[in-house]
N, C-alpha and C positions, 0 to 999 in steps of 0.2 A: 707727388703725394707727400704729407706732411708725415714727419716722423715720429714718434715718441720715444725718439730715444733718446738717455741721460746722455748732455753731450756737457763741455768746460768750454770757457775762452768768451770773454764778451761779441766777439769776432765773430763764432759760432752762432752764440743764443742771438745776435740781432740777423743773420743769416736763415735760421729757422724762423722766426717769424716773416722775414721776407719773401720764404716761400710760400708760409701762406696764407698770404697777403695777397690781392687782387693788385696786380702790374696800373704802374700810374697811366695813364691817356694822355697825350699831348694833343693842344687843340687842333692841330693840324689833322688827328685824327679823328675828331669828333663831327658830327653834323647835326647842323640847325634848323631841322626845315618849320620850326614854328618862327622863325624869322623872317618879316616881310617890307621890303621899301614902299614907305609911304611917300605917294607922290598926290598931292591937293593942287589942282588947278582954277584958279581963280581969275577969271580973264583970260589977259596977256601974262601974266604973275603965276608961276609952280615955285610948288613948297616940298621940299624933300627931307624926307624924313625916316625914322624904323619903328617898327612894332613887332609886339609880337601877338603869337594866337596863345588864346590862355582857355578858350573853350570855342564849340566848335561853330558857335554864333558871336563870341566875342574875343577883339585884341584888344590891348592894352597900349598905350603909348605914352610920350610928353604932354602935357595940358596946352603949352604955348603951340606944339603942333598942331592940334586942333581947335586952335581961337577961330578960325573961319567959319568953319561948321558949325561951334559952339554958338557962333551971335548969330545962327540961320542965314549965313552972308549965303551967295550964289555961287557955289562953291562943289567941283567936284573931285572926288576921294578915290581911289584906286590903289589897293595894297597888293603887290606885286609875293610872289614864296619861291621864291629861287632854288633854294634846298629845298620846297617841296616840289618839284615838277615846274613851277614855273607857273603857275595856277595863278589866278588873278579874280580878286573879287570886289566890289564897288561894297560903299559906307554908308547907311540909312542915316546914322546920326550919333552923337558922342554925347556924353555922360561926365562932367567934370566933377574930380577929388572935392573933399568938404576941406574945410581947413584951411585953403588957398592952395592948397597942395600943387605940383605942377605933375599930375598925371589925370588920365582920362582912358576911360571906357568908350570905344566904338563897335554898335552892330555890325555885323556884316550884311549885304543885301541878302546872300545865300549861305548856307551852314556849310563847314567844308567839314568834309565827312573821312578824306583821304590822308590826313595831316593830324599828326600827335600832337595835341596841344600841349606847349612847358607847364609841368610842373611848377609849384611855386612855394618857397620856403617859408612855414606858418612861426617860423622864431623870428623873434624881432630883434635886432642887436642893437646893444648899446653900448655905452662906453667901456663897460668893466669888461667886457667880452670880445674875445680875439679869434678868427676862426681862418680856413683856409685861404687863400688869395682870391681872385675872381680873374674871368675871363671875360672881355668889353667885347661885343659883338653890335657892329654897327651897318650900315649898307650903302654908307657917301662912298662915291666909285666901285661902288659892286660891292659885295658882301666881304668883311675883314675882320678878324677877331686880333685882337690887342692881348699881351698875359703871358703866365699867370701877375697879375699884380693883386701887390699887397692893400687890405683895408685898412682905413685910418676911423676911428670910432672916435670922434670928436663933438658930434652931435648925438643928442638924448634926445630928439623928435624923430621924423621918420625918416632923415638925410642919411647917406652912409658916403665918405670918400674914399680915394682910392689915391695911393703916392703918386706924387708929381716927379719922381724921379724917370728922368728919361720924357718928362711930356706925359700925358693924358692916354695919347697915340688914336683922340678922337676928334670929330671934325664937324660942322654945323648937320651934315645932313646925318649923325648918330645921334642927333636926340631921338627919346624914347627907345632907344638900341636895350640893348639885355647885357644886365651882369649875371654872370651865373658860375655858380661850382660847379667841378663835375665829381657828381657822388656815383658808389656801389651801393644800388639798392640790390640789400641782404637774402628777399625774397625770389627773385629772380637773377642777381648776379650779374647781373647787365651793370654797364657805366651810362647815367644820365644825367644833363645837365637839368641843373635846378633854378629856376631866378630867383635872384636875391635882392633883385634892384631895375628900375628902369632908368634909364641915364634920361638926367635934367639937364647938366652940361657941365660948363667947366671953370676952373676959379684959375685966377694969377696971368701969369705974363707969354706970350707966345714962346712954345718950348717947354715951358715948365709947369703946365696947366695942370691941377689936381681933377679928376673926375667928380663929379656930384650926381647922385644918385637918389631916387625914391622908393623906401620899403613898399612895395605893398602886403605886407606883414602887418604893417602900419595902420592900414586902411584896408582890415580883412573882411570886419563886419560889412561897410560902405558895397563891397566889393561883389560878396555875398548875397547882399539885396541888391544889385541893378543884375547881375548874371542870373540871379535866382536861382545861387550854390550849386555853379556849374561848375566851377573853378575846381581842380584838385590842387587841394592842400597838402605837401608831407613835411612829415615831422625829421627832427636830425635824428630822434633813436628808430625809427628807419632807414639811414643812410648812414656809410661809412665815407666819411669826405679822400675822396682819393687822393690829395694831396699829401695825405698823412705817410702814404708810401712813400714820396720822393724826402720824406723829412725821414724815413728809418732807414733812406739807401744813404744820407748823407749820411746819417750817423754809423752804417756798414762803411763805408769808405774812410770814414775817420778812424774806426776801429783796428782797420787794416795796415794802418799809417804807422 
């Protein structure tokens, strides 16, 4: 319980608010089950790839992921939810971004009723604006989340990157994978991951690849009309970015130096 009591010492005052403050999550703690490997089978030729479910008839993924489907080629689709049970549902057809965008809306054959569809962050970032890191959530060799890493706001369209330090830590079959914060929604006090971004892929030299990413922020309206405002939107003065805790435990540890 949080105290109101006049206390001294900077040590102190970042201590009470640490209490009470909702404890940070580490990914290893979190779970994804709106995350699904996309696997397109074309012939002799599979395509692997990640989505996610954004409602309970539509995922979301990379646009280059779904070029097969999109040109009506002869082509079959299966998105696998590993975090959801393992649930597996076939793709009527995709929807590609305006703009040239490289994201894409896919039906599902069947509405999946038993899986939370991700949340999705309706602020758009741009350059002047700096916010928590993100966690890269991709399904090349099983499901793996990469993070927290930091954003790089170098693009005023709908791109967002992520540092190449240390590598990307993403791989051909993490297009359309999920970037996401994890926030304290206020109202319920729960920690939920938010998307902030669908991975397009990667820039620079093996090792040192920056991540590239796609708002769909960006392309809210677009988004809105082919789901026909299934989508849940929330806002960041809904959400306390939990990351904000591990930035007032550094500055308790500094205090205490």
């Amino acid at each position: 319980m949080c105290s109101n009591s006049l206390m001294s010492g900077s040590a102190v005052l970042i201590l009470l608010i640490l209490a009470c403050a909702p404890a940070r999550v580490a990914a290893a703690e979190a779970s994804y089950p709106f995350v699904a490997k996309w696997r397109g089978e074309h012939g002799h030729a599979i395509g692997l790839c990640t989505a996610e479910l954004v409602s309970k008839d539509w995922i979301v993924t990379a646009g280059h992921c779904a070029s097969k489907i999109l040109k009506h080629e002869a082509v079959t689709v299966r998105v696998t939810f590993e975090h959801g049970g393992g649930v597996e549902r076939g793709v009527t057809h995709c929807v590609r971004a305006p703009e040239k965008e490289d994201l894409a809306l896919c039906k599902l054959k069947l509405p999946l009723n038993h899986v939370d569809p991700v949340k999705i962050e309706s602020r758009i970032y741009k350059n002047s604006q700096h916010g928590a890191a993100v966690y890269c959530i991709g399904t090349y060799n099983g499901m793996h989340v990469t993070g927290p890493k930091p954003l790089e706001y170098e693009s005023s369209g709908a791109h967002l990157y992520v540092s190449n330090a240390g590598g990307s830590g993403m791989h051909a079959g993490d297009s359309g994978g999920a970037w996401v914060h994890h926030r304290r929604n206020l109202t319920t006090n729960q920690t939920e991951a938010v998307l902030v971004g669908v991975i397009h892929g990667g820039e620079g030299s093996v090792g040192h690849k920056r991540g590239v990413a796609v708002q769909p922020a960006f392309l809210r309206a677009w988004i809105n009309k082919i789901t026909n405002s299934s989508v849940q939107w929330v806002s960041s003065a809904d959400y306390r970015e939990v990351e904000r805790q591990h930035e007032l435990l550094l500055l308790y540890s500094k205090a205490l130096q």
